[in-house]
LOKOL-413153 format. One line per field, with one value per residue (C-alpha): residue number from 1; x, y, z. Coordinates in nm, 4 decimals, padded with zeros to 6 digits. Layout:
BEGIN
nr <- NUM,...
u <- X,...
v <- Y,...
w <- Z,...
***
This chain:
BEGIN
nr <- 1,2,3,4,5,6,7,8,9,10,11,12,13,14,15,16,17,18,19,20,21,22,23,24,25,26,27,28,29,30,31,32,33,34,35,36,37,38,39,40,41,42,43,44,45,46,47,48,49,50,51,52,53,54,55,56,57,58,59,60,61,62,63,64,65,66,67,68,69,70,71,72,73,74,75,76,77,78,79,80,81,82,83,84,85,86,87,88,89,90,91,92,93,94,95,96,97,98,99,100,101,102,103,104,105,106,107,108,109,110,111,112,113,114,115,116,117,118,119,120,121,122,123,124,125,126,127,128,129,130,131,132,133,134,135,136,137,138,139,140,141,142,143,144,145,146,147,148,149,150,151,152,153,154,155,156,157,158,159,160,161,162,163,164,165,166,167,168,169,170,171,172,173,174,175,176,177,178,179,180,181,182,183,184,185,186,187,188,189,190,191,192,193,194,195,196,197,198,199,200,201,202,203,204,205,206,207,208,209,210,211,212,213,214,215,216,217,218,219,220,221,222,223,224,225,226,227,228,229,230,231,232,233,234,235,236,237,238,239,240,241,242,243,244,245,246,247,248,249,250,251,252,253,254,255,256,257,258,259,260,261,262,263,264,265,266,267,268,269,270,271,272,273,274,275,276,277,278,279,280,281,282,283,284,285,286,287,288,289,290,291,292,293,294,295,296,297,298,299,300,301,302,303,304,305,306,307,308,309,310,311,312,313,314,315,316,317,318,319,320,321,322,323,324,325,326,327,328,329,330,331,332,333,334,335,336,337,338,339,340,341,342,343,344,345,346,347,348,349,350,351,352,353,354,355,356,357,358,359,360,361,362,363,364,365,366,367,368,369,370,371,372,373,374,375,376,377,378,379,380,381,382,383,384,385,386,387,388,389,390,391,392,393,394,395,396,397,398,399,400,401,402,403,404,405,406,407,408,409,410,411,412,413,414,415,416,417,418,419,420,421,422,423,424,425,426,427,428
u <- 03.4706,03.5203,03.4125,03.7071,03.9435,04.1621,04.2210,04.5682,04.5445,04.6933,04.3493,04.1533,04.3148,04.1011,03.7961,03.9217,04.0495,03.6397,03.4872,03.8257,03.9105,04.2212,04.3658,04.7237,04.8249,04.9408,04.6503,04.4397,04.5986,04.5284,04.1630,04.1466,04.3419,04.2184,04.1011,04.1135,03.8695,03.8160,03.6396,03.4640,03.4106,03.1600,03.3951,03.1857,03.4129,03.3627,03.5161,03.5663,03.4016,03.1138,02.9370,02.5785,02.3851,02.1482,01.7764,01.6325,01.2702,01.2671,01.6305,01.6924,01.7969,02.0039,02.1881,02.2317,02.3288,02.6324,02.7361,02.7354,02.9497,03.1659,03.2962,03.3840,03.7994,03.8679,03.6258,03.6362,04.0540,03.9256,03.6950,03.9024,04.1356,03.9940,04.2748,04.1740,03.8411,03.9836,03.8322,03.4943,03.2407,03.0259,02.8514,02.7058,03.0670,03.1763,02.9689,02.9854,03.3420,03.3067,03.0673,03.2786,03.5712,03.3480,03.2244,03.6453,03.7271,03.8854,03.8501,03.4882,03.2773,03.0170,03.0184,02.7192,02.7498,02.4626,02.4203,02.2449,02.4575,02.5033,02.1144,02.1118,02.3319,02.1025,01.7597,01.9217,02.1000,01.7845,01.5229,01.3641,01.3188,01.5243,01.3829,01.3869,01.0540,00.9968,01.0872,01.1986,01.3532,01.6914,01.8017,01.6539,01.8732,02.1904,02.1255,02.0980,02.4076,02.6666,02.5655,02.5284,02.9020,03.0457,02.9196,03.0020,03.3530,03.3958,03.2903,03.1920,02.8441,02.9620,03.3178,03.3922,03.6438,03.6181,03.5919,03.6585,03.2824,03.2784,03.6486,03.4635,03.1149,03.1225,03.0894,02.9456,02.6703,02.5204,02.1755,02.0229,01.6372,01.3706,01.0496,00.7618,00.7069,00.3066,00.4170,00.0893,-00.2493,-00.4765,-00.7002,-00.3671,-00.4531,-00.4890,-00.6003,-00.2980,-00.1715,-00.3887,-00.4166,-00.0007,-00.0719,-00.3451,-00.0884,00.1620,-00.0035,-00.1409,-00.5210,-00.7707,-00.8513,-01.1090,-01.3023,-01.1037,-01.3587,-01.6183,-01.4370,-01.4724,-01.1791,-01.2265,-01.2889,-00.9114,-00.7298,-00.8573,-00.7470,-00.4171,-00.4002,-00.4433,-00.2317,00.0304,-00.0499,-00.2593,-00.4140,-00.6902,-00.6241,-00.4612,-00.5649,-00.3482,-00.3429,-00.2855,-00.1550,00.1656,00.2114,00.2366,00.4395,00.7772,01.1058,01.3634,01.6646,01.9450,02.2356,02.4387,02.6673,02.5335,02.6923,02.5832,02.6973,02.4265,02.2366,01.8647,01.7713,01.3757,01.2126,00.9422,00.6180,00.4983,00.2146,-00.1230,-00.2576,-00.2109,-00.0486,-00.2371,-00.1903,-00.3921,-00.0369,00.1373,00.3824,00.7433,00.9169,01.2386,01.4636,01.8652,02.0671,02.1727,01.8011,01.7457,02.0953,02.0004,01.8583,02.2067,02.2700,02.2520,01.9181,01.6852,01.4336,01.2666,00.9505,00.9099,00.6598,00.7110,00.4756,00.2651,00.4967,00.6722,01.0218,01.2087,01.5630,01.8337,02.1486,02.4728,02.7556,03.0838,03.2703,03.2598,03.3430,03.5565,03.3130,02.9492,02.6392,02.2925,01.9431,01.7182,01.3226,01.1114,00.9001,00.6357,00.4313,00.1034,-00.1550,-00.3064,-00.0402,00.3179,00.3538,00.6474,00.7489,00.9107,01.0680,01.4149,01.6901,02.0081,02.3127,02.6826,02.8682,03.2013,03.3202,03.0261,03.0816,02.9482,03.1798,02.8355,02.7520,03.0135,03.0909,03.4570,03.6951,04.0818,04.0876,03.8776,03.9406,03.8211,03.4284,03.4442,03.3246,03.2779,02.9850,03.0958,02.7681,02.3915,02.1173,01.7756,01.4090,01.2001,00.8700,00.6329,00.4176,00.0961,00.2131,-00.0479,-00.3387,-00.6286,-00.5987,-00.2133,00.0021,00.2601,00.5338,00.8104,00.6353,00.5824,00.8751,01.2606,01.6148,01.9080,02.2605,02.5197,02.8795,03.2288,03.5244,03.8062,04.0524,03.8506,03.5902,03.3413,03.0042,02.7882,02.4404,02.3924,02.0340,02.0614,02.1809,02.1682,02.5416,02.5439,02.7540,02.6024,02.7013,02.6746,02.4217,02.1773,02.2624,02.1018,01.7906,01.7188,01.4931,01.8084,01.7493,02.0860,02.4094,02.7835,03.0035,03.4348,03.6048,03.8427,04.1924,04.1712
v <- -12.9379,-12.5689,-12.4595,-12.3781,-12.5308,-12.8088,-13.1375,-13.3236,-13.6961,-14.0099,-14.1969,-13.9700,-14.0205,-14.2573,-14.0270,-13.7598,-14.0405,-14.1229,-13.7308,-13.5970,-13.8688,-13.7751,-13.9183,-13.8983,-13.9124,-14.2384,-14.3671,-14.2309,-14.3814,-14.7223,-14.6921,-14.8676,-15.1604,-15.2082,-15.5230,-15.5082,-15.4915,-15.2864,-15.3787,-15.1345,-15.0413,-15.3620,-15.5739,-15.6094,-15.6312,-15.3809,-15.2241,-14.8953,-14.7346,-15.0108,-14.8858,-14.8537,-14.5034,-14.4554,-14.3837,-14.0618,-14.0990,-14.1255,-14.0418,-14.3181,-14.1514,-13.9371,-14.2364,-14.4064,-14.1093,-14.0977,-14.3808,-14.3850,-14.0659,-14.1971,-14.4563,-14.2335,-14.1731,-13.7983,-13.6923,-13.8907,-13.8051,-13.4820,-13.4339,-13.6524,-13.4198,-13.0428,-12.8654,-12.8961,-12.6810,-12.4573,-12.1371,-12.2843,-12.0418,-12.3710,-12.5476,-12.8176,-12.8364,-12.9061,-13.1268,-13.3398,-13.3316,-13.4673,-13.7808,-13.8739,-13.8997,-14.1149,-14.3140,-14.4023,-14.3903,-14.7109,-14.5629,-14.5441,-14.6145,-14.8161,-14.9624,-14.7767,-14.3706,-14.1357,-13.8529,-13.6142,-13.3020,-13.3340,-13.3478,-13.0391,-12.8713,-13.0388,-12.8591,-12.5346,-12.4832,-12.6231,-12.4335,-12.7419,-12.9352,-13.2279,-13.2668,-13.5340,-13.6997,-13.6324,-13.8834,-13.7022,-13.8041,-13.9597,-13.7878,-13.4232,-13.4374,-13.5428,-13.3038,-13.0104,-13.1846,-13.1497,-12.8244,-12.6690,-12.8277,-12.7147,-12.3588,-12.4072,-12.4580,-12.1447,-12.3008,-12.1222,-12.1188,-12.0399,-12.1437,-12.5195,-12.7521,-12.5011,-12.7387,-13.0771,-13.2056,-13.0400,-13.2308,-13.5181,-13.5424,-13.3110,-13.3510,-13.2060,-13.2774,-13.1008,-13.0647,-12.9815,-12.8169,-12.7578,-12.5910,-12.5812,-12.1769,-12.1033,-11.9012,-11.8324,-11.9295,-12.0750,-11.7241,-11.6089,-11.7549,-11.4066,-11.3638,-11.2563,-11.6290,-11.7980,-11.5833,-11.5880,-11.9902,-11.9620,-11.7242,-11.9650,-12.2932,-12.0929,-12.0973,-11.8904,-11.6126,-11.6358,-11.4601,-11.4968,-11.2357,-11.4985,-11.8143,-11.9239,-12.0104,-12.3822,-12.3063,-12.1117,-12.3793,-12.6825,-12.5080,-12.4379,-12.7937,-12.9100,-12.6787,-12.7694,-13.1685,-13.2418,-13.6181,-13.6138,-13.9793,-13.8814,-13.6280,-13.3352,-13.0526,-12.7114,-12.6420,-12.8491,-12.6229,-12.2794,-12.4280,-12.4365,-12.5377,-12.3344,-12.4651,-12.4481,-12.5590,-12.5565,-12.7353,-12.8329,-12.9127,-13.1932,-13.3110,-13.6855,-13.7743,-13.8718,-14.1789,-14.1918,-14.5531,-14.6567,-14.7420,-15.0597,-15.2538,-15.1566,-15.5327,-15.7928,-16.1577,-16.4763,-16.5083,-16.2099,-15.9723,-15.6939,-15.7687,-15.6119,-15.5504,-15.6243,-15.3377,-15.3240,-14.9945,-14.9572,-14.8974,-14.6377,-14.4996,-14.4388,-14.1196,-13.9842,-14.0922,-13.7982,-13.8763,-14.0040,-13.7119,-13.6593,-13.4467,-13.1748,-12.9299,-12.6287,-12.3614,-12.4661,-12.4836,-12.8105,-12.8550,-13.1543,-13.2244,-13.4838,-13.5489,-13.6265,-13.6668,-13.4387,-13.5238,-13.8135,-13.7249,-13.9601,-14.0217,-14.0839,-14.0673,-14.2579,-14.1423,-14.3510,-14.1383,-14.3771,-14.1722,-13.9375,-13.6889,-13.5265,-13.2968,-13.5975,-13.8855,-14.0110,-14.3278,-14.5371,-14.7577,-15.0878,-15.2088,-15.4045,-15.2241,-15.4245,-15.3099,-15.4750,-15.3813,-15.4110,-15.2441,-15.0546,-14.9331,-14.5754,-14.4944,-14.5059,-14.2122,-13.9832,-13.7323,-13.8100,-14.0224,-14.1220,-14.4314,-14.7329,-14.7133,-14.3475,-14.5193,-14.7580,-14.7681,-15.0313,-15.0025,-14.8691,-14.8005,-14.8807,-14.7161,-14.9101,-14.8303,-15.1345,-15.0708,-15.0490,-15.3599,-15.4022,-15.1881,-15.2052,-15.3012,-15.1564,-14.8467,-14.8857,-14.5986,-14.3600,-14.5490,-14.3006,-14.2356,-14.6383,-14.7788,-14.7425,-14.7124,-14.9516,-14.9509,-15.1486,-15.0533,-15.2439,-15.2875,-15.2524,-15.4453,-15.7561,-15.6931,-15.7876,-15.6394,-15.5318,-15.4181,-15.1453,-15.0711,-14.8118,-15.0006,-15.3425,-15.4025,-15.7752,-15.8947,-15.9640,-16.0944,-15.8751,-16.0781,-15.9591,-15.6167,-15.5990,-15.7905,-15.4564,-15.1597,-14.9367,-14.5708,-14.3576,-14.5786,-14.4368,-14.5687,-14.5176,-14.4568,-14.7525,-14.5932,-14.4695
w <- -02.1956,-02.2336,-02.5964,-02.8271,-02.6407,-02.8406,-02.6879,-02.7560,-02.7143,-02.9256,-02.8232,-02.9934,-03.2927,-03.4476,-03.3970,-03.6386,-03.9124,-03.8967,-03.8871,-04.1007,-04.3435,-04.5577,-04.8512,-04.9908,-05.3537,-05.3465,-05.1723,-05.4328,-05.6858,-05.5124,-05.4675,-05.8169,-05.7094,-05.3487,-05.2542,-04.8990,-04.6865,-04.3612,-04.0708,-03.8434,-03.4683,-03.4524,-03.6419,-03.9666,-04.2780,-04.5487,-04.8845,-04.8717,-05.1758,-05.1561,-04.8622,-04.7814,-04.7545,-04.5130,-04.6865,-04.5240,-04.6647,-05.0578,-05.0912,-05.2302,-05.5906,-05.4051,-05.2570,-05.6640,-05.7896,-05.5384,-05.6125,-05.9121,-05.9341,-05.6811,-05.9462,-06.1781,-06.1105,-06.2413,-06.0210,-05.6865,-05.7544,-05.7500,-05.4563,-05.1874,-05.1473,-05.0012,-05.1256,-05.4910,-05.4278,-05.0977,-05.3061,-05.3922,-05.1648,-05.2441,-04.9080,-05.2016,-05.3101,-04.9750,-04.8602,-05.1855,-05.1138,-04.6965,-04.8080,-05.0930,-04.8554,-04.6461,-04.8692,-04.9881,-04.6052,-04.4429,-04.0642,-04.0869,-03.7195,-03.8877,-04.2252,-04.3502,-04.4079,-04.3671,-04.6190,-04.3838,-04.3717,-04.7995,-04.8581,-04.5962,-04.8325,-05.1677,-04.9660,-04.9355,-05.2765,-05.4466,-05.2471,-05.1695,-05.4744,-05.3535,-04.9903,-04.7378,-04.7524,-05.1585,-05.3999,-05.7590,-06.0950,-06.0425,-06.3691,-06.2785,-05.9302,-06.1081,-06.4070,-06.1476,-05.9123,-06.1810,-06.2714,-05.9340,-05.8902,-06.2104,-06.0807,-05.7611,-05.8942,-06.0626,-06.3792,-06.7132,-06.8417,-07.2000,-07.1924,-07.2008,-06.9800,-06.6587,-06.4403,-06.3238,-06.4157,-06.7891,-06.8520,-06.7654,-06.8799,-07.1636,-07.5488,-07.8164,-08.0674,-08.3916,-08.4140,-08.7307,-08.7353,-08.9795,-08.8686,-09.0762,-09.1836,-09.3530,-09.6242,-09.7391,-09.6798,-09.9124,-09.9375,-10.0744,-10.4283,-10.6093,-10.9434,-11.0510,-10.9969,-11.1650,-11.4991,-11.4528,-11.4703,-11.7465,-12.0026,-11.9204,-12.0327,-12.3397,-12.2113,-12.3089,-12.0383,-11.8044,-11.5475,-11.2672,-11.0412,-11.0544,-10.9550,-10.5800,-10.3634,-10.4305,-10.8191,-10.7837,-10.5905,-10.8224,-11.1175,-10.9733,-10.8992,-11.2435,-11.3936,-11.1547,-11.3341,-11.0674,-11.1581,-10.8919,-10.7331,-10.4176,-10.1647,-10.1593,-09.8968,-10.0310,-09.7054,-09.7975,-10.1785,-09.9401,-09.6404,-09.6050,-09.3863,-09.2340,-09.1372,-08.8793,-08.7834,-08.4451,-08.2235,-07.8725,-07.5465,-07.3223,-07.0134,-07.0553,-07.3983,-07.3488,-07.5256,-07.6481,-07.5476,-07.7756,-07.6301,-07.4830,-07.7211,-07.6241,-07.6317,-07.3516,-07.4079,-07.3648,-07.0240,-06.9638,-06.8289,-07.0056,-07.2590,-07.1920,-07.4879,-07.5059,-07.7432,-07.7848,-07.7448,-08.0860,-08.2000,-07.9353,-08.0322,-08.3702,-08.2653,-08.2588,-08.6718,-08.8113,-09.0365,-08.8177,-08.7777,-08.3976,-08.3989,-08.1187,-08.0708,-07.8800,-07.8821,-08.1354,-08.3641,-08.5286,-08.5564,-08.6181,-08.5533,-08.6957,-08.3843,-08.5115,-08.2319,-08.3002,-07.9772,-07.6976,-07.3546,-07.1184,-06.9321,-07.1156,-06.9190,-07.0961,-06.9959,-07.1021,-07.0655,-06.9050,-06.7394,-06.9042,-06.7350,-06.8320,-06.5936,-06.4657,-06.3735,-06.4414,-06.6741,-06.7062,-06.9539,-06.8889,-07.1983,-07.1235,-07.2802,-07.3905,-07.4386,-07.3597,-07.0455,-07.2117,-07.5923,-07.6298,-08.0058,-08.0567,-08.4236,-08.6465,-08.4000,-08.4258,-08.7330,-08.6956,-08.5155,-08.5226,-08.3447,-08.2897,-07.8959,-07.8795,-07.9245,-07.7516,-07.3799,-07.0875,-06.8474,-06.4656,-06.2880,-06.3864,-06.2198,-06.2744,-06.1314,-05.9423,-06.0343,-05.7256,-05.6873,-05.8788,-06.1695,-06.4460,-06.2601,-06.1942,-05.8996,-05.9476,-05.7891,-05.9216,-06.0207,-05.9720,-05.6170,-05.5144,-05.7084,-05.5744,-05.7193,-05.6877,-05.8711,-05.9819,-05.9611,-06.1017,-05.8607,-06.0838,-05.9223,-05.9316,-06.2300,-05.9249,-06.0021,-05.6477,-05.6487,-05.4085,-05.2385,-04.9600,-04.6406,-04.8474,-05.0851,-05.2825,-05.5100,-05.8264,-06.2054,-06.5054,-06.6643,-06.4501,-06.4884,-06.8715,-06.7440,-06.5030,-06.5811,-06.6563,-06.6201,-06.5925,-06.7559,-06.7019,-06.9790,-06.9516,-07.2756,-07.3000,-07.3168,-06.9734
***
């Protein structure tokens, strides 16, 4: 065929439904409610929305973390139809847009949909950081992905609400911090302070020129009413805290995992803990303190939520990283996949219903085979991601693994190694 030149033909109709798919408002506002399903070129039944992606070599938590956005309403609504983001300079924005459409498509060839020309457009804008053939931190590639689009979309970084993704995924939280100041040292025990201490107790003066440094801080100690039965550091008499105050935005909240017992059970294998939500949530109370060191210095913060977002995205830290390997920590994390109550969280509230969430996608992480034996692998390198997504209409639950789409019941879903959970607020 000559190049540029447009061919008109009814027949070919159904190839530009499949490359072009296009979605009308009302359509959209059916996607909820669909239970229909759609058959392909080879006849095999599918739902659109509940499709398989193709795995292009440890892409896998590129493939969860689509479709797990792709389940979120306000911003499917929003990327299925091109004319919403016609200004966007964006290829990422783009190309998020094209496989979302094909993943909601009903004229698709084959029931599966490869991702190839959006992880093109992941390579570039990333310079490489999420690449076909390297597996990486499901949370660090949809971290970056909703930033990148929020940009991409003309966003604000300082404003808030500029975009599609910050009306979604955005609260706020206040975050109070005390580091630890040295006010003085212990060498700065003058003279001055202790015959200021001996005048005031009414002592007779002595000669302060001749006492050591230990001679001056004991004496200072029992003036203070020092008793001598437990050990005090005069570190902790010249240190001090400095505190601040400030509101943060956050698009997900990262939820600390304790660690896993150091002993084995009887039968010789690793225990795995089992921990509910709530306990990990209590990071977010407002007095529970959480310790972080940053360059060399000790600060610890208290997390009180101000504002929940529609749409609430969980991290739960599983993995840890050092010089020398990557750990991962397999404790089961329960939590309920409907009223999830998150009032003791938040400073303020008006109604009941405004913290309260249901579960709409999970994203867990298989650990590779082997794990905790001896000459085991990197587990974020050997294991592999799978997801679990709710289809409204029918409250059916499907677990989603690359090519491979199941249904599956929700009681299964809280015996998984969650890693990334997307809650709904419940008015909506």
């Amino acid at each position: 065929l000559p190049d540029n030149y447009e061919v008109v033909d009814s027949s070919l109709d159904d190839i530009k439904r499949a490359l072009f798919p296009s979605f009308t408002i009302e359509h959209i506002r059916g996607l909820d409610s669909n239970t229909t399903l759609a058959r392909d070129q080879y006849g095999v039944a599918y739902l659109p929305g509940f499709v398989g992606l193709n795995n292009l070599s440890s892409t896998d938590y590129l493939n969860v973390t689509l479709h797990a956005l792709a389940h979120v309403p306000p911003l499917r609504n929003f990327f299925l139809v091109p004319s919403n983001y016609k200004n966007s300079k964006s290829n990422l924005v783009k190309a998020f847009g094209e496989v979302m459409r094909r993943l909601w498509s009903s004229e698709n060839f084959k029931s599966a949909v490869s991702p190839h020309e959006f992880l093109q457009a992941v390579s570039i804008a990333s310079n490489k950081k999420f690449h076909v053939g390297k597996q990486a931190e499901c949370i660090d590639f949809m971290a970056w992905l909703l930033n990148s689009l929020h940009i991409g979309l003309g966003g604000s970084r300082k404003r808030a609400g500029t975009s599609i993704i910050h009306k979604t995924f955005q609260g706020m939280v206040h975050v109070k911090t005390s580091i630890r100041v040295k006010k003085k040292s212990p060498s700065a025990l003058t003279a001055a302070v202790v015959l200021q201490a001996e005048e005031s107790m009414g002592d007779k003066a002595v000669d302060v020129e001749d006492m050591t440094l230990e001679e001056k801080q004991n004496r200072t100690l029992a003036l203070m009413g020092y008793d001598g039965k437990k050990p005090v550091s005069m570190h902790s008499l010249h240190d001090e805290w400095e505190i601040s105050e400030s509101d943060v935005h956050y698009l997900h909240l990262q939820l600390d995992i304790p660690r896993t017992p150091l002993f084995k059970d009887s039968q010789g294998g690793n225990i795995i803990p089992q921990i509910s939500l709530f306990s990990v949530m209590s990071k977010f109370d407002g007095e529970t303190f959480t310790d972080v060191v940053k360059a060399g210095k000790l600060s610890r913060k208290q997390y009180k939520l101000t504002t929940l977002p529609p749409y609430l995205i969980l991290h739960l830290a599983r993995f840890t990283k050092n010089n020398f390997f990557v750990e991962k920590n397999p404790t089961i994390v329960n939590f309920p996949i409907k009223n999830l109550e998150l009032k003791d969280y938040v400073s303020s509230f008006d109604w009941d219903k405004l913290c309260k969430y249901d579960l709409i996608s999970n994203i867990c992480h298989d650990s590779p085979p082997g794990q905790g034996k001896e000459g085991q692998m990197d587990p974020l390198q050997g294991g592999s991601y799978r997801v679990h997504v709710q289809n409204r209409a029918t409250e059916q639950w499907y677990e989603i693994q690359d090519l491979h789409v199941q249904e599956t019941m929700p009681q299964l879903i809280g015996l998984s190694e969650s890693y990334i959970m997307i809650f709904r607020r419940k008015d909506l």
